[in-house]
C-alpha positions in Angstrom: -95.5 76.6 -39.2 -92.9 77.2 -42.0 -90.0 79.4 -42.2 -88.4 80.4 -45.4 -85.9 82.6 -47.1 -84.7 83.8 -50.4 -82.2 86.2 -51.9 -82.4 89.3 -53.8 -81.1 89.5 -57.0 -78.9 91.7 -59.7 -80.0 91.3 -63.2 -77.0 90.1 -65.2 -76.5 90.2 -69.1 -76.2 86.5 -70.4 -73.7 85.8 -73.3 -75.9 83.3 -74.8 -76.5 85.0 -78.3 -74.4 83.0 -80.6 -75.1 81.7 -84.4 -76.1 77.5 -83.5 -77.7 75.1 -81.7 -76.4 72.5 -80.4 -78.2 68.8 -81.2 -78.1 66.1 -79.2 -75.8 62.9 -80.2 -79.1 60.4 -80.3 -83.0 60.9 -79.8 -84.1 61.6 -75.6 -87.6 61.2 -76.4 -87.7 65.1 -75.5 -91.1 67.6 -75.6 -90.3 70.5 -77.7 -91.7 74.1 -75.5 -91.0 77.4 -74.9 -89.8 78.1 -70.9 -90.7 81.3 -69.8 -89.5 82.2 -66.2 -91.1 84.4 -63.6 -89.8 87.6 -64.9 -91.5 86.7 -68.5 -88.5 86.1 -70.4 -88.5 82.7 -72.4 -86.2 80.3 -73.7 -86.4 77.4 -76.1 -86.1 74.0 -74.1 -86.6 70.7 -74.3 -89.0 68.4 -71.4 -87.4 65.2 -71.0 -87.4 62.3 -68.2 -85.6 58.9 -67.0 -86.6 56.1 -64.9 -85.0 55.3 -62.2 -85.2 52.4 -59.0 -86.5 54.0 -56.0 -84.4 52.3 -54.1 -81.4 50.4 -56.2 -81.0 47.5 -53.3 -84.8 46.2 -53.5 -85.4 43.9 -56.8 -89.0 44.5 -55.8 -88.5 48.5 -55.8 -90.7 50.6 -57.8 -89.8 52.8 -60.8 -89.5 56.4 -60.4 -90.1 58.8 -63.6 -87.4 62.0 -63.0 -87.7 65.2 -65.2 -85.7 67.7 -66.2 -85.7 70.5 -68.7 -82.8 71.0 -70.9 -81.9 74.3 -72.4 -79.8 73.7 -75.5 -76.0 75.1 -76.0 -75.3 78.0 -77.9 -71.7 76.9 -78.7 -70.8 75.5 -81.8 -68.7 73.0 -79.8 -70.2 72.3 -76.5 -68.6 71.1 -73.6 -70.5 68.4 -71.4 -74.1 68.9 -70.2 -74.4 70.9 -67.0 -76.8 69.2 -64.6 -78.3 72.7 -61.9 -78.6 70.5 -58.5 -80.6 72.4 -56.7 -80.4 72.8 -52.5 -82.8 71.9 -49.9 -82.6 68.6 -50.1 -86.3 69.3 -51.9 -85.3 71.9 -54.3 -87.1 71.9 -57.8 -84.1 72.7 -60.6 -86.5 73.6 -63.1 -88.5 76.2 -60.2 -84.8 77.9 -59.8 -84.6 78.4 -63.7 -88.0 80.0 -63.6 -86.6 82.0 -60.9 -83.7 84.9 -60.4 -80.9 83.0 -61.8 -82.7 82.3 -64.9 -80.1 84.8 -66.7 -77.0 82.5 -65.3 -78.7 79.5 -66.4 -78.9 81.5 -70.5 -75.3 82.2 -69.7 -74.2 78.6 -68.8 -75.6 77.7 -72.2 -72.3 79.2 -73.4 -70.6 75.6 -72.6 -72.7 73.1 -72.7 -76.5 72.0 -72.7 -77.6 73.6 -69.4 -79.6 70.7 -67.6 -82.6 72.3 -64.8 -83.1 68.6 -63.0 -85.7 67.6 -60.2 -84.2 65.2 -58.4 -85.8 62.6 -56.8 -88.8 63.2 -54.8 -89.0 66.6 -55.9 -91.7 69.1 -57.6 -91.5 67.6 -61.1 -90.3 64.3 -60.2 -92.5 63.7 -57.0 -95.3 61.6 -56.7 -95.7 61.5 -52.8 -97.6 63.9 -50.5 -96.4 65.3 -47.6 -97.4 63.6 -44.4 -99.3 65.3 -41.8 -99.5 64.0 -38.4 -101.9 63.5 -35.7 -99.3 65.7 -33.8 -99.9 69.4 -32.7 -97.6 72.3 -31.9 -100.1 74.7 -29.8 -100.2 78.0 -31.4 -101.4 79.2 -28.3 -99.8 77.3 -25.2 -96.7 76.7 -23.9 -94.8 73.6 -25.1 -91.5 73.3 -24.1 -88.4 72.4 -26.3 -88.5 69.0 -24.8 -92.3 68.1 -25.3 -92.0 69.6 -28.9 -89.1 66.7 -30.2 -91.2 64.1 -28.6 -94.2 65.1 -30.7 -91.7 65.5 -33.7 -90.3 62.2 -33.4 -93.9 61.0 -33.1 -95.2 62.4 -35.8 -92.3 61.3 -37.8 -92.6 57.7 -36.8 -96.6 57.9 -37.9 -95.1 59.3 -41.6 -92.8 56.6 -41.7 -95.6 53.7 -41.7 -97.7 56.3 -43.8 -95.3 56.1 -46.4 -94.5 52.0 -46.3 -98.7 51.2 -46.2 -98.6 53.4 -49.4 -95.4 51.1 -51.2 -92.6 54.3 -50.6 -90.0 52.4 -50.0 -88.1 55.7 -47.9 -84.9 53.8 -47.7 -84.8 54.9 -51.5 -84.6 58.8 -50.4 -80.6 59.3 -49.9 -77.8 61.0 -51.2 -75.9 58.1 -52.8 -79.5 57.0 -54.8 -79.6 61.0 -56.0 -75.5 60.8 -56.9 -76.4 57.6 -58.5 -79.3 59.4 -60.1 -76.7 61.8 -62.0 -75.4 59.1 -63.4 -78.0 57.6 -65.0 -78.8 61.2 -66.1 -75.3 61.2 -68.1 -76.1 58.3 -69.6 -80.0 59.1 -70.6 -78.2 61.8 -72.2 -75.4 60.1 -74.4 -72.9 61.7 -72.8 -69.5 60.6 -71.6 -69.2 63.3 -68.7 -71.1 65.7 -67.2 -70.6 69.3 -64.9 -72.1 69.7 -61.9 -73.3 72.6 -61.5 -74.7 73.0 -57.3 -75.6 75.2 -54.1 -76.3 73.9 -51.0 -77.8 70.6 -50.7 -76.6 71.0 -54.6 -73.0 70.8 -53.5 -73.6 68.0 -51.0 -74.8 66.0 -53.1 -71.8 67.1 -55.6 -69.4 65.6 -53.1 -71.1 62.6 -53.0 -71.3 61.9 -56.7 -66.9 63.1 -56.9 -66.9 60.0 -54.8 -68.9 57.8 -57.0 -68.5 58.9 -60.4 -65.7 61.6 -60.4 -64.2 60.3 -63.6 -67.5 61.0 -65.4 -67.3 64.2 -64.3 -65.5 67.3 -66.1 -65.6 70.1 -63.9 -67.6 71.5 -61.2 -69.0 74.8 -59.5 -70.6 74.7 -56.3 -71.6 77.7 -53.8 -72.4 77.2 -50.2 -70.8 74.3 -49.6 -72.2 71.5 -47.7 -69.8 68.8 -46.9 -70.9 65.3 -46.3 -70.7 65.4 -42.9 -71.9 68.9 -42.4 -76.0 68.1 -42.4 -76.3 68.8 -39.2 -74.6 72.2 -38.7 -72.2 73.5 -36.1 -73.8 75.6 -33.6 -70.6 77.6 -32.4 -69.9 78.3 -36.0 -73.6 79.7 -35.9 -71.8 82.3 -33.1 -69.3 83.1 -34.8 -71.6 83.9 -38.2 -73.0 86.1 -35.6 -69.3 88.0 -34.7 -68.9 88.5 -38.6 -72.4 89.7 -39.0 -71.3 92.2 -36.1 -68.6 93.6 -37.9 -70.2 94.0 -40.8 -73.0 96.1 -39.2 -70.2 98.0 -37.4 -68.7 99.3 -40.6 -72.4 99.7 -42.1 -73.7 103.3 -41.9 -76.4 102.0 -39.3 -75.7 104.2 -36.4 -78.7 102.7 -34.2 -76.9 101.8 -30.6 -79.0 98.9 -30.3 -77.1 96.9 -32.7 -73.7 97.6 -30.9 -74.0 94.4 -29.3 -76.0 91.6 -31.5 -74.9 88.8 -29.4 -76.5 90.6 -26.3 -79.9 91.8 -28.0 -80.2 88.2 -29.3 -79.8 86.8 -25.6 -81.9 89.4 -23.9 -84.7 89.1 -25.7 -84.9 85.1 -25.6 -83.7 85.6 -22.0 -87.4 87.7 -22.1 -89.0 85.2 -24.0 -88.0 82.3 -21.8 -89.6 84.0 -18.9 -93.0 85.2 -20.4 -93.2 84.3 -23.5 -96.0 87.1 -25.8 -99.2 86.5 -27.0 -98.9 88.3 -30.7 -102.2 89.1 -32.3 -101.2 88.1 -36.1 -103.7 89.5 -39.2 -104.9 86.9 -41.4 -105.7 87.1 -45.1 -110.0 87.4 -44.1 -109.2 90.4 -41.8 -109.7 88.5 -38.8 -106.4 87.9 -36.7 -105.3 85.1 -35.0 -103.5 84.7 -31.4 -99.9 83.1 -31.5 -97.9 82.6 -28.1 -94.2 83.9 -28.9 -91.8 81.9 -27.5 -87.8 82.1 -27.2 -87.5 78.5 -29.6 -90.1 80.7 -32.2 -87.8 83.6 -32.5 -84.7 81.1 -33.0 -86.4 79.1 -35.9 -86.8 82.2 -37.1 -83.2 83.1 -36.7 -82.0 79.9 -38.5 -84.0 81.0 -41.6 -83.2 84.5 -42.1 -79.4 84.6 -41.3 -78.8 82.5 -44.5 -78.2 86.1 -46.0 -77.6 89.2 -45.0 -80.9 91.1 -46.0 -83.4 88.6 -44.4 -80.6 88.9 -41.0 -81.0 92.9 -41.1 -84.6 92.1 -40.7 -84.4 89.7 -38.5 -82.2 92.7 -36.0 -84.8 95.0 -36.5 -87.6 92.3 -35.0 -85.4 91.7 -32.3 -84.8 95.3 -31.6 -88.5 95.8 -31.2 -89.2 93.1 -29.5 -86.6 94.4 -26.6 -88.8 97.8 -26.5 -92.0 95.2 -26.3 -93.5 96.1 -29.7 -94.7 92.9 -31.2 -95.8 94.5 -34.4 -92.8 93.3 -36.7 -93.1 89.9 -35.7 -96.7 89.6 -36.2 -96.1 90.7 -39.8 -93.6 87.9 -40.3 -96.1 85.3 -38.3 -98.7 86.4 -41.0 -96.5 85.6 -44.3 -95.6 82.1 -42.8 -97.8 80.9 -40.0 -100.7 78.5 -40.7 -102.7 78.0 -37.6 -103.8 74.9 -36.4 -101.2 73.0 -39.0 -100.5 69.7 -38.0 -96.6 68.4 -37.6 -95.5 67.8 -41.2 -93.1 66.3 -43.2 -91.8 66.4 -46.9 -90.4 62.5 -47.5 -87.7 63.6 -49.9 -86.4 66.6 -47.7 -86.8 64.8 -44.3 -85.3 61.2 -45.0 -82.5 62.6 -47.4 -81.0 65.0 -44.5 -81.6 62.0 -42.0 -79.1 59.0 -44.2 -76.4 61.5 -44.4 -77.1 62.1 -40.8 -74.2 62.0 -37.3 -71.7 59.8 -36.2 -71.8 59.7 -31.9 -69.1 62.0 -31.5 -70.5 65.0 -33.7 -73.8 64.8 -32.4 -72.8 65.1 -28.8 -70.7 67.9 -29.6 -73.5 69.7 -31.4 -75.7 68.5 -28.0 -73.3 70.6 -26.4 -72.8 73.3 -28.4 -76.6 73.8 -28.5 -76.8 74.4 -24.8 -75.3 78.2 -25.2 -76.2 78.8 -28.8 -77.9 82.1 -29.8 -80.0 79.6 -32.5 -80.3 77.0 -29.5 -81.0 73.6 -31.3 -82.8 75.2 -33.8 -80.8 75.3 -36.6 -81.4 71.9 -38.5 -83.9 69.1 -37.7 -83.5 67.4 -34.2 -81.1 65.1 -34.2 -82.9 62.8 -32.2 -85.1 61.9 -35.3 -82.8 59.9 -36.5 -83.7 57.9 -34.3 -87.0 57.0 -35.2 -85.4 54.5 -37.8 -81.3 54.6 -37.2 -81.1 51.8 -40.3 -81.3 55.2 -42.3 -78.0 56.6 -41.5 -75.8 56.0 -44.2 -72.6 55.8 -42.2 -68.9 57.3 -41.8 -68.0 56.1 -44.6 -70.3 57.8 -46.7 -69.3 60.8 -44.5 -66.1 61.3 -45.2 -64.9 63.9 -47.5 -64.0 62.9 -51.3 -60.6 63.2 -53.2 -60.5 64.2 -56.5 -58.9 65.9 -59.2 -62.0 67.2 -61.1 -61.5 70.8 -61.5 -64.0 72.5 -59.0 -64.6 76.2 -58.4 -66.1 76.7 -54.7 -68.3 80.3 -54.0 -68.1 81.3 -50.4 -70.0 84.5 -48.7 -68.9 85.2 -45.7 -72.4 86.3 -44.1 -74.1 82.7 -44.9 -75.4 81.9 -41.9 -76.1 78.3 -43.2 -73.3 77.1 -44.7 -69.7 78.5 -42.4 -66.9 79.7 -44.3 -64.5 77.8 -41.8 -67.0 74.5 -42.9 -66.9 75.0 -46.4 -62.9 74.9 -46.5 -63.1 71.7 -44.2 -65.6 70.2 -47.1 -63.2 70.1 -49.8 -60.0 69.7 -48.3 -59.7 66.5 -50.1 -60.1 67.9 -53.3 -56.8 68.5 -55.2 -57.9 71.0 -58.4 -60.1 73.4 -56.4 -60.6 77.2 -56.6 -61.8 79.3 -54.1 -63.4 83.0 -53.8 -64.8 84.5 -51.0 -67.1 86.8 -51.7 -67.2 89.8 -48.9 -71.0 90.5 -47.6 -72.7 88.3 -49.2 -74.6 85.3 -47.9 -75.9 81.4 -48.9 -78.1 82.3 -51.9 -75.1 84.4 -53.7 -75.2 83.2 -57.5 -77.0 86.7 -58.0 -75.5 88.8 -55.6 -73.0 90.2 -58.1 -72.6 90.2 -61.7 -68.3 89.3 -60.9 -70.1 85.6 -59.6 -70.9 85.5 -63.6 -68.0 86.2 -65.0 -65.9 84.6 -62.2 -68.2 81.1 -63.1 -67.5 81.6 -66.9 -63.6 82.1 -66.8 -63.3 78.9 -65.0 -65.7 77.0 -67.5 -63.7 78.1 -70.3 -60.9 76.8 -68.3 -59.2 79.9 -68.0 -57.0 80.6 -65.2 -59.2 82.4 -62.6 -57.3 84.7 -61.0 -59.5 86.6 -58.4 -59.6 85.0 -55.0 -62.6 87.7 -53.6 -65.3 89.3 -54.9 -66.9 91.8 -52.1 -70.3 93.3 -52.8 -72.7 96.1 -50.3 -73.9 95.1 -47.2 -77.4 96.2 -47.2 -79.1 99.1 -45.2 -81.1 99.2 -42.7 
C-alpha cells in the first residue's frame, strides 16, 4: 500500500514578461519544445542531459544519462542558473514544473535560467524498476509491527541482490553523488555558479552540496528544511506538531467538541485499534469491494502522510473522529484512493538507498527507539531504522552528518503546521550557516511554495538581493 499527500495551491501572477531571452554562453546539445504543465499553460524550454558515474568510487561504474529541462531567463542580465531540487528523495523536478508551482518556476525566470532537474534515479533520469518482493503485508490478517520490519528488511535484502544481478551498483544512490551531481550540472551548463533552488529532500541535499561546493554557489532558497542528520525524524517533535496543530484548530471556527483534545482522539482510537482492529469493506474501481483489516500501525502511516500540511491533517481528524463513533466509511474512501490489494513489499532504489546513506548515528537512533514507544505516529513516520541494517556499508557517516558552514546567502521557508519537517528542526539545520534568512510562515505546512502569493514576492526580494524585511508570513487555516 502507498500513502501520499500533496498541497493545494493559490494561483500566483509570474513577472516573467520582459523584452529578451537569454542565450546560453556555449552549445548544451539542447532539444528545442514547448512545455505545457497540467493546468495547460506552456512555456518555451529547452531538453537537455549530462552523463554522470553511477557511482564516482568504482572505475568499472556505469554511466548514467540525467535530464533536465531548462526554461530560459527573461532578464537581459541573468544571474546564475537556478537548479529546482525536488524532495522525496525520488522527486521528478520537471513533474513539479508541470505541476502547481509552474507559475513560480515562470517567475524565477526573472534571475536566471530556471533549471527543472531529475536527479539521479529519478522519473526522467531513471532507468531502474522498482523491486517487488516475495514478501507480503496481509491485507486481511493480523501482522504485528514486529513481524512486518522482519518481512521489510527481507524483502529489502532480496532488492538489494536484485539490483547487483542486474549491474545497479546501489552504493551510487546517495546524497554526496546527487550534490556532486549539481556540480557537474554547473559545469554542463558553462556556468561559474549556480542557485539552488530546494524543498525537502531539495534542501537536504542543498546542505550537502554548501558543504561540497559552496563557493560555486550564489545564493540559495530552501522550504522545509531537512538537515543532514534529520532523515530519520524526531518522534516527540511529531507530538508537539500535534500541540501546534491543537491550537490552531482551537482558534479555527470548528466548534466540534471532539477535536478539543487531538492528542486523546488520536490515542483512543489506536488504543481501539490495538485491541480489535476493523475489517473495512473498501470499493474498488470494478464495483466490487475488497476486505482490508484496519489496524492501529494503518491509521499511523496514515498519519505520517497527511500531517505534512494542514488540509490533508483536517482530514485526517475527521477519519479519526469517525472512527471513535465506529463508522468506517471515511477510511474506506481513503483505502480506495491508495490501497492496492495483494501488492507485494516494494521498493523505489533511488528513494530507499538515498534516505538509508544519510541514515543514524547509535545515539539518535536509540533515542528515536525511544521516542517511538509513546508517539501518537508510533514508528511510523520514516522507514524503519532497522533497514539500515540490511547493508550498514551504506551509511555515509557523522561526518557527512554534520551540519555545513557557509556564507552563501540562503533564505529558509518555515510553516509551522509541517508535520514533516519541525520548525524547532529546521532552525537546528542551518545553525551553521552565517548569511541566512528566515520566515515563518503561520498555518501553513511542508508543501508551502503555493500557499501564499507573499512566498513569491518574499522569494523574489531576496533573489534581487534586496533586503528582506518580513520575518512571517501567516495565511488561513482551512475549514473543516
Amino acid at each position: 500500500m502507498k500513502y501520499a499527500a500533496s498541497a493545494l495551491a493559490l494561483c500566483l501572477i509570474s513577472a516573467c514578461a520582459t523584452t529578451s531571452i537569454a542565450e546560453p554562453k556555449i552549445d548544451l546539445n539542447e532539444t528545442s519544445i514547448t512545455f505545457e504543465a497540467r493546468s495547460g499553460d506552456t512555456s518555451e524550454g529547452f531538453e537537455g542531459s549530462f552523463q554522470v558515474p553511477e557511482n564516482r568510487a568504482n572505475p568499472n561504474s556505469r554511466t548514467l544519462t540525467l535530464k533536465y529541462v531548462r526554461f530560459p531567463s527573461t532578464s537581459e542580465n541573468p544571474r546564475p542558473p537556478i537548479i529546482y531540487l525536488s524532495g522525496g528523495p525520488g522527486g521528478s523536478g520537471i513533474g513539479t514544473a508541470k505541476g502547481e508551482r509552474f507559475a513560480l518556476f515562470m517567475a524565477m525566470r526573472e534571475f536566471g535560467d530556471v533549471i527543472a532537474f531529475d536527479q539521479r534515479g529519478t522519473a526522467a533520469s531513471n532507468d531502474m524498476e522498482v523491486c517487488e518482493s516475495s514478501q507480503f503485508d496481509s491485507d486481511t490478517e493480523f501482522v504485528s509491527d514486529r513481524t512486518l520490519i522482519d518481512m521489510q528488511k527481507l524483502a529489502l535484502a532480496e532488492c538489494y541482490a536484485k539490483w547487483d544481478a542486474e549491474g545497479i551498483d546501489i552504493r551510487g544512490y546517495n546524497t554526496v553523488e546527487n550534490a556532486a551531481d549539481l556540480d557537474a550540472l554547473r559545469a554542463h551548463l558553462g556556468a561559474e555558479k549556480v542557485s539552488l533552488w530546494g524543498i525537502s529532500y531539495g534542501s537536504h541535499l542543498t546542505f550537502a552540496a554548501l558543504k561540497a561546493m559552496d563557493d560555486r554557489i550564489d545564493r540559495v532558497v530552501i522550504a522545509s528544511g531537512e538537515g543532514l542528520d534529520q532523515t530519520i525524524k524526531q518522534f516527540a517533535r511529531t507530538d508537539a506538531y500535534f500541540g501546534r496543530l491543537q491550537a490552531a484548530v482551537d482558534a479555527s471556527s470548528n466548534d466540534n467538541p471532539v477535536f478539543d483534545d487531538i492528542a486523546g482522539l488520536i490515542r483512543r482510537v489506536n488504543a481501539k485499534l490495538d485491541a480489535e482492529p476493523m475489517m473495512v469493506s473498501v470499493p474498488q474501481k470494478d464495483g466490487s469491494t475488497a476486505p482490508f483489516l484496519l489496524q492501529r500501525r494503518d491509521m499511523q502511516h496514515f498519519s505520517s502522510g497527511m500531517i505534512s500540511d494542514p488540509q490533508w491533517a483536517v482530514m485526517l481528524l475527521e477519519i479519526y473522529a469517525a472512527l471513535d463513533t465506529g463508522d468506517t466509511e471515511p477510511v474506506a474512501g481513503l483505502l480506495q484512493r491508495w490501497m492496492s490489494p495483494g501488492a507485494p513489499i516494494s521498493f523505489r532504489p533511488m528513494s530507499i538507498a538515498t534516505d538509508i546513506a544519510s541514515g543514524t548515528g547509535p545515539e539518535r537512533r536509540a533515542l528515536l527507539l525511544k521516542q517511538a514507544e509513546t508517539s501518537l505516529v508510533g514508528r511510523y513516520l520514516n522507514h524503519e531504522v532497522e533497514l539500515e541494517d540490511v547493508k550498514p556499508e551504506l551509511n555515509l557517516g557523522p561526518d557527512f552528518r554534520k551540519a555545513p558552514v557557509s556564507d552563501v546567502p540562503v533564505l529558509l521557508l518555515s510553516g509551522t503546521l509541517d508535520g514533516r519537517t519541525y520548525i524547532e528542526s529546521q532552525r537546528e539545520a542551518v545553525v551553521g550557516l552565517k548569511n541566512v534568512h528566515i520566515v515563518t510562515v503561520e498555518n501553513a505546512g511542508h508543501n508551502l511554495f503555493m500557499s501564499s502569493p507573499e512566498v513569491t514576492t518574499t522569494i523574489q526580494t531576496f533573489m534581487r538581493g534586496e533586503p528582506v524585511e518580513t520575518n512571517k508570513i501567516t495565511i488561513e487555516f482551512p475549514d473543516f
